[in-house]
C-alpha positions in Angstrom: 37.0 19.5 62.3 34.4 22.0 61.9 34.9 24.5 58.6 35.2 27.6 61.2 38.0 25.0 62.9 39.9 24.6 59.2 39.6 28.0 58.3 41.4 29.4 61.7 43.9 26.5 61.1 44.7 28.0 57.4 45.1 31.6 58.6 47.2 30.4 61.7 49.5 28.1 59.4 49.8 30.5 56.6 50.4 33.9 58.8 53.6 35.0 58.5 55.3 33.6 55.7 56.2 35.2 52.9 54.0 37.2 50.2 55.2 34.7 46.9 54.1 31.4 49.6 51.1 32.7 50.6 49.6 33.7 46.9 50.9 30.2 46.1 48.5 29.1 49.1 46.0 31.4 47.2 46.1 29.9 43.6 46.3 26.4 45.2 42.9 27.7 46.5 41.5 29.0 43.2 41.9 25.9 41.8 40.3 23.5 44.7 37.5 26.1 44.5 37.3 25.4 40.5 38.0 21.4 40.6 34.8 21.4 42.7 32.8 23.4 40.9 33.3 21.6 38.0 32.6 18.6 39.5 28.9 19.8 40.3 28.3 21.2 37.3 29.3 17.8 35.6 26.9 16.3 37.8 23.7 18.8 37.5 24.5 17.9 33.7 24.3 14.6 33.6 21.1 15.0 36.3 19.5 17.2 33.6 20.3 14.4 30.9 18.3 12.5 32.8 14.6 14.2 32.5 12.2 13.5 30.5 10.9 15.9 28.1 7.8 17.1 30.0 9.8 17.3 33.2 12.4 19.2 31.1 9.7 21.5 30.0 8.5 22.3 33.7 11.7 23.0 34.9 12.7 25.4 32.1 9.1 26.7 33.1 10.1 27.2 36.5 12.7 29.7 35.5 10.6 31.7 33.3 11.2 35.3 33.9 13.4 34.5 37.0 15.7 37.9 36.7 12.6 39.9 36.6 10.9 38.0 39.6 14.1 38.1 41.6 16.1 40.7 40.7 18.8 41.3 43.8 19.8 37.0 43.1 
């Protein structure tokens, strides 16, 4: 099932019951959303642990001055 697919599904299947089930629906949500993001951070961390010191350097080269260079990100 496409995600444009799941995401009709959830409105259809949540629409129409009541305000306390559907913030429950909502929190549930929230805290997929976090579970996951932890996840990839865990996993950019222990990518990053993995470099060695010049490609360390390079990267934290890379983002020299990135808010000045892109601004509106």
């Amino acid at each position: 099932m496409s995600t444009t697919q799941l995401e009709k599904e959830l409105i259809k299947n949540t629409k129409g019951l009541p305000e306390d089930a559907q913030q429950e629906i909502v929190d549930f949500a929230k805290f997929i959303r976090q579970k996951t993001l932890k996840k990839t951070q865990n996993s950019v961390s222990i990518e990053l642990s993995k470099l060695s010191k010049s490609q360390a350097t390079h990267l934290e080269e890379e983002f020299t001055d990135y808010k000045k260079l892109f601004p509106n990100v």
